[in-house]
N, C-alpha and C positions, 0 to 999 in steps of 0.2 A: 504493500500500500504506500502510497505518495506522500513523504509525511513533510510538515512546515519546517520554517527553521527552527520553532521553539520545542521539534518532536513530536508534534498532538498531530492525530490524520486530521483529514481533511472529514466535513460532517459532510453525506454523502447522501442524509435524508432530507430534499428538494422544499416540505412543508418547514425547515425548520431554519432559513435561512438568514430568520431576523434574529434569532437569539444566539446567532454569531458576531452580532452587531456587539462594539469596547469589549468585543472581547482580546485573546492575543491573536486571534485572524484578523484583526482590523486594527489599522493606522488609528484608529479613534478619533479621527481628525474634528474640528469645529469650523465653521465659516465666521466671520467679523460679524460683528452685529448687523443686519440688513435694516438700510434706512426704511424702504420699500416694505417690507414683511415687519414692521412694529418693532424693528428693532433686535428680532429674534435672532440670536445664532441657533445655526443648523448642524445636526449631527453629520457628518459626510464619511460616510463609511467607505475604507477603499482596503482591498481584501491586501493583507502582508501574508506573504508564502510562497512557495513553489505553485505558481499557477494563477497568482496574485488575485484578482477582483474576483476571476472565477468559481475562486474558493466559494466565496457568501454571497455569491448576485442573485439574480432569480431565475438565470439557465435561459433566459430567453433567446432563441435563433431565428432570426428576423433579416435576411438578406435585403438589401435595399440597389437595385441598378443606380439609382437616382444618386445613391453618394459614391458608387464606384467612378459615374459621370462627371462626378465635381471634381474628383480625385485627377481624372484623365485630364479636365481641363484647365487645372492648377502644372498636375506636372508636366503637361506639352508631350514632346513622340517618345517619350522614355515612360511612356503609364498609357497605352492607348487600350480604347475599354475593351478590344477584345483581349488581351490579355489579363484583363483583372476581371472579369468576366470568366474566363479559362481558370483564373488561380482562386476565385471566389467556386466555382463547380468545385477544382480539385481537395477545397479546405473542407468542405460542406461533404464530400467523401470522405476523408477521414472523421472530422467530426461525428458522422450517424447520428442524426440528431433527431430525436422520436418526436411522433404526436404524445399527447399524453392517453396515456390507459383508462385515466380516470378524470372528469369533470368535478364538480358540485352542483346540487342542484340550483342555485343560482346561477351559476355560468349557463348552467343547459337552458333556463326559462330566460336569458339574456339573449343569446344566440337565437332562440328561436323566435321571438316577440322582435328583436331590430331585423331580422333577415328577411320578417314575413312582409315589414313595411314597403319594402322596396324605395328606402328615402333617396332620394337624386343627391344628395351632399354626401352620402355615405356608403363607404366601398363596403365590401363580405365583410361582418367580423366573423373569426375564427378563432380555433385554439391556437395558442402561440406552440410551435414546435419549442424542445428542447434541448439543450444539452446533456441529456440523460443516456443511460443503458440502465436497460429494464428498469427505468425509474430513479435507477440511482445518479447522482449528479458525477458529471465528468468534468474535468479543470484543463484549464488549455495546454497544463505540465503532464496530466494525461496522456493526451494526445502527441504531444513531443518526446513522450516515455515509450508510445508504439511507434516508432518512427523508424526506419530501416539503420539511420546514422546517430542514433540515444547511444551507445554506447563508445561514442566520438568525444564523448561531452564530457568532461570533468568538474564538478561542484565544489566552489566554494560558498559557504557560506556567515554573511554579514551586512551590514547596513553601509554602503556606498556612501562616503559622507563627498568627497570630489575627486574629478579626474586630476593626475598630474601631468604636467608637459615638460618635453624637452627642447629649450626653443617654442615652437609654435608647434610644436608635433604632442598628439597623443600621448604617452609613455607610460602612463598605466593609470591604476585607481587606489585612494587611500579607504580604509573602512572606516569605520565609526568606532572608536574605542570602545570596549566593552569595561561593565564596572568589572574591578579589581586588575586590568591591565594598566602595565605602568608608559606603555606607546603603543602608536595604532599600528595596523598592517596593511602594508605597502605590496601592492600587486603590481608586477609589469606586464606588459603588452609589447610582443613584437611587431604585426600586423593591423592594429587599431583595435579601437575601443567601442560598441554599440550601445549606448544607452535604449534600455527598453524598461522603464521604471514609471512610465506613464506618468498623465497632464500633470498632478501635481509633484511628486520626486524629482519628474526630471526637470523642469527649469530653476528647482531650487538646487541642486548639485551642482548645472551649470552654474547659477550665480553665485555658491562658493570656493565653485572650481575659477573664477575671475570672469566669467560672461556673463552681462546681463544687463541691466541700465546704470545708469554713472550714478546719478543717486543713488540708489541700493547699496551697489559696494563701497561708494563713498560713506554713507552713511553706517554699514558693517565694516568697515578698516579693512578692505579686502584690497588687495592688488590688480589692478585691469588687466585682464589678458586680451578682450574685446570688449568694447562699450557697441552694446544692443541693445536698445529699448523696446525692443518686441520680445524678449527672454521673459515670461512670463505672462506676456499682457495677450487679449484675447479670450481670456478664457470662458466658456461656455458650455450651461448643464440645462438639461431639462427640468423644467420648473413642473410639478404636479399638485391639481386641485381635484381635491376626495370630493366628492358629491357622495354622503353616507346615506341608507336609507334601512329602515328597521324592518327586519324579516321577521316570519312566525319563527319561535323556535325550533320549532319540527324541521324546518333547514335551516339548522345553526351550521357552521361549518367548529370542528371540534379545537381546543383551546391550548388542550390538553391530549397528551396521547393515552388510549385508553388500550387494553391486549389486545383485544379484537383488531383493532384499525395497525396494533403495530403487525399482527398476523397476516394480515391482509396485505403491509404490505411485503414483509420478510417472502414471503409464499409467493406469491400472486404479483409482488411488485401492480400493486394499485390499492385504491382507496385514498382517504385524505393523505394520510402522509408523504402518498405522491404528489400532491399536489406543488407548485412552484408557488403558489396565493395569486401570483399576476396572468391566470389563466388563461384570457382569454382577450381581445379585442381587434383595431382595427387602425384606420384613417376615415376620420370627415373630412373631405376637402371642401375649397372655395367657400367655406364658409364666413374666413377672415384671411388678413393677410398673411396667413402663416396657415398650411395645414392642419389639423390638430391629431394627435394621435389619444384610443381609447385605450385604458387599462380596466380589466373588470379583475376584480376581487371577492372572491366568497363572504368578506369579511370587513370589520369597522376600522378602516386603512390606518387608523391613526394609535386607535389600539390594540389590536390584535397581537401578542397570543396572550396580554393578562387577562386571567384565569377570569374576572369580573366584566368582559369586553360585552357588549349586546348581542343578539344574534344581528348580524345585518353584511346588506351587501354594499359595493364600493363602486360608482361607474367614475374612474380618475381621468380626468384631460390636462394633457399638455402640449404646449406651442412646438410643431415640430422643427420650427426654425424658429428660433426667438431672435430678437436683435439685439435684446440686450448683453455684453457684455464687460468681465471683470477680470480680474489677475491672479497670478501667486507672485507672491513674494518671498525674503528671508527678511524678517525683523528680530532685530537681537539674540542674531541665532535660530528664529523658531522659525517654522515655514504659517506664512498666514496668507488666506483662503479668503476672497471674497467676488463673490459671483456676480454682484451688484445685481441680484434680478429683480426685474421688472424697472429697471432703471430709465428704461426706453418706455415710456407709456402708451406704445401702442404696445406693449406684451400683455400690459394691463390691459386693457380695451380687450383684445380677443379674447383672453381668458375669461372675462365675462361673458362674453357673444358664446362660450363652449359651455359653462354653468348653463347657460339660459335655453340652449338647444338640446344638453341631455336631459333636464326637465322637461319639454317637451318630447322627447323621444318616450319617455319614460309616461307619459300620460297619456298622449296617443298611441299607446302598445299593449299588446296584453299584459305589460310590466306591472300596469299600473293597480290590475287586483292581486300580484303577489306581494308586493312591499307595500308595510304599513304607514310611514310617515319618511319625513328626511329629516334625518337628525343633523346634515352639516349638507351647506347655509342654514337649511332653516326655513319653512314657507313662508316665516316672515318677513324673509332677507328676499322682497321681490322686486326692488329697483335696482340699477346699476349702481349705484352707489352704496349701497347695504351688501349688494353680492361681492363691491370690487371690496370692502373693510373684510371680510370674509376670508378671502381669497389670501390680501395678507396676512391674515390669522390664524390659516388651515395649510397652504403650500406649504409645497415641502421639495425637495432635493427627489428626483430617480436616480439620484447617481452616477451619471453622465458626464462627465466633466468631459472636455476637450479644448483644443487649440492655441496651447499657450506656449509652442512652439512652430508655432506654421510651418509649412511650405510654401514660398513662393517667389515673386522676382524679387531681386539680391538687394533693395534699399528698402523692403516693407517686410522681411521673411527673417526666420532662423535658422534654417537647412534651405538647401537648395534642391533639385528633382531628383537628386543623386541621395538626397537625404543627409548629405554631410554638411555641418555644424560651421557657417561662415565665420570666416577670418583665422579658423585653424586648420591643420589637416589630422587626420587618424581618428576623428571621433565622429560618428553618427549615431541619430537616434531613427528609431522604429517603433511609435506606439501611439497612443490616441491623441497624443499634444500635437503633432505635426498637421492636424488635421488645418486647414483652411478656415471650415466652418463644423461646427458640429452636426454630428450624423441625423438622418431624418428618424431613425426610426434605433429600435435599440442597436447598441454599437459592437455586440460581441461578433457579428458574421463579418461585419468590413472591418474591424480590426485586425481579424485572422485573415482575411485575406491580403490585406495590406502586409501585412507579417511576409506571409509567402512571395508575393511578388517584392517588397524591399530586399529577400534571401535574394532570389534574380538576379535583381539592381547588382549587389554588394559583392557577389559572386564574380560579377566581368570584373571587379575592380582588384581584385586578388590575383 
């Protein structure tokens, strides 16, 4: 079994995905106070281990052409979509990524009450496939563990605190001191260095490895190796607003695991504990300036799995392209996080226009004799202005982050189509911060295949 660096496997039961959240699988990170959301800091869980986000996300595989397209047309004739197209098939092959076995009966009377409408804004929802075998959850280190050249590979393991240089050259990487060592450990690199540590590790590494913007490291006592003010900035997650609605108990979705359901799924691999929670959904389009994507939940999104949570179901929307965005930084040492959403007030605008259209979905469908009331907004939150005070007081983070590393042309970008990291040579990055814009839809399928075609890239370059 695949185990982290702090030795614990990886939890492998799909329903249980949140109660990996501050634990030692997750960075436990925080965002800044959000002026926009009340002020609120957000918990931003990003998976640490062999297999990183994978570990604790929700296993969703969601291929998207639309962002392999953007990709193409950032990186010019070294990314042309029939080849990420080609390496988006060949990841999705190894991947095996299941329907699920098993529903809720929420999902089931979701699916069938919007499918039957036939609404002209809104495409098939469906189950979201996963990252699963027989249920159990698979990690992208998995899949690199079945790989013909896994045993090419040698592990170390440690917290990558910055890259060092020789000259302007790559030369290896220092770690993170560990308590009771009396100096850190120094790794060399003959052939270069890849950062793959995603949006937020990797431009705070850069910026204590000396790249990043002149303020930052001026302000950290750091030495310039590059002054780039796109080393961090950019950054962009999908914002999610829960529309909660109270179910009969008789389809509660279960809180707790009981023998029966753990039997069901040991055996049978199905029943709730196969569940991912984020089962099922879709795309509204045109309906605002940003598409919206649908997440349905068996369950009360905001509290689920304590044990006192309501019975109820969760129809969540988010902006699939938001405009809003914000940074990482390194302040005093720490890495700080802030998304700045809804900072752009048309993110706010549509987000409302998507509150106001799942209600209606949800009234004109046969939805509206299984759930009993909406317990968030609230029927009494019925003008724009009560649903948008809402919105700030119920979003939340899907955990998305990207772009805080672009790709693009050489006076707006941090890597170039090559992927290598301007103004030095021997180090590139490969992972969701390179992105341009953030993915439309969930980001595990076109990361991985981004992954496989940057192997490509990287390949001539050797």
């Amino acid at each position: 079994m695949v185990e982290s660096d702090h030795g614990k496997p990886v939890n492998r039961t799909p329903a249980e995905y949140l109660v990996q959240f501050a634990t030692a699988d997750d960075w436990n990170f925080q965002t800044t106070p959000q002026p926009h959301l009340g002020g609120r800091r957000l918990r931003f869980p990003r998976g640490r281990g062999l297999g990183g986000s994978t570990r604790i996300n929700a296993m969703i595989w969601y291929p998207s052409i639309a962002d392999l397209q953007r990709l193409s047309i950032v990186g010019g004739d070294d990314w042309p979509i029939e080849s990420l197209a080609a390496a988006q098939d060949m990841v999705t092959r190894w991947v095996q990524p299941e329907s699920p076995r098993w529903v809720s009966t929420a999902t089931n009377r979701f699916l069938r009450a919007v499918n039957s409408l036939h609404h002209p804004l809104a495409g098939p929802m469906f189950p979201f496939q996963r990252m699963t075998r027989r249920s159990v959850r698979v990690t992208a280190w998995d899949v690199l563990a079945e790989s013909q050249n896994f045993n090419r590979l040698s592990l170390v393991r440690g917290d990558t605190e910055r890259v060092l240089f020789d000259s302007c050259r790559a030369a290896g990487i220092e770690l993170a001191r560990l308590p009771g060592q009396s100096r850190t450990t120094k790794l060399g690199a003959r052939h270069g260095i890849i950062l793959a540590t995603g949006s937020i590790a990797t431009p705070a590494i850069l910026m204590r490895s000396g790249i990043g913007p002149e303020d930052v490291l001026r302000e950290e006592k750091i030495d310039p190796m590059v002054v780039n003010a796109f080393v961090g900035a950019g950054l962009q997650d999908h914002l999610i607003m829960p529309i909660v609605f109270a179910i009969d108990n008789a389809s509660r979705f279960p809180s707790v695991q009981i023998m029966h359901d753990l039997a069901r799924f040991r055996i049978a691999a199905t029943g709730p504990l196969s569940s991912n929670l984020a089962e099922c959904g879709g795309i509204i389009s045109a309906m605002t300036s940003s598409p919206v994507q649908v997440h349905v939940t068996p369950t009360h999104y905001l509290l689920h799995p304590h044990p006192r949570a309501p019975a109820a179901m969760t129809i969540g929307v988010n902006l699939c392209q938001p405009h809003s965005r914000g940074h990482v930084r390194i302040r005093n040492q720490t890495i700080e996080i802030d998304p700045s959403y809804l900072s752009d007030s048309r993110d706010l605008d549509a987000l409302v226009q998507a509150v106001t259209w799942v209600r209606g979905l949800v009234s004109q469908s046969s939805l509206a004799t299984f759930v009993n009331r909406e317990l968030i907004p609230g029927r009494d939150k019925d003008f724009a202005a009560s649903i948008a005070r809402s919105i700030r007081r119920y979003a939340h983070t899907l955990y998305h982050p990207t772009s805080t590393c672009a790709m693009g042309v050489a006076n707006q970008s941090v890597v170039n189509n090559q992927l290598a990291v301007r103004g030095v040579s021997g180090l590139s990055i490969v992972d969701a911060s390179i992105l341009p814009a953030i993915t439309t839809v969930n980001p595990n399928a076109t990361i991985m295949t981004l992954a496989l075609h940057a192997a490509n890239l990287l390949k001539r370059r050797l």
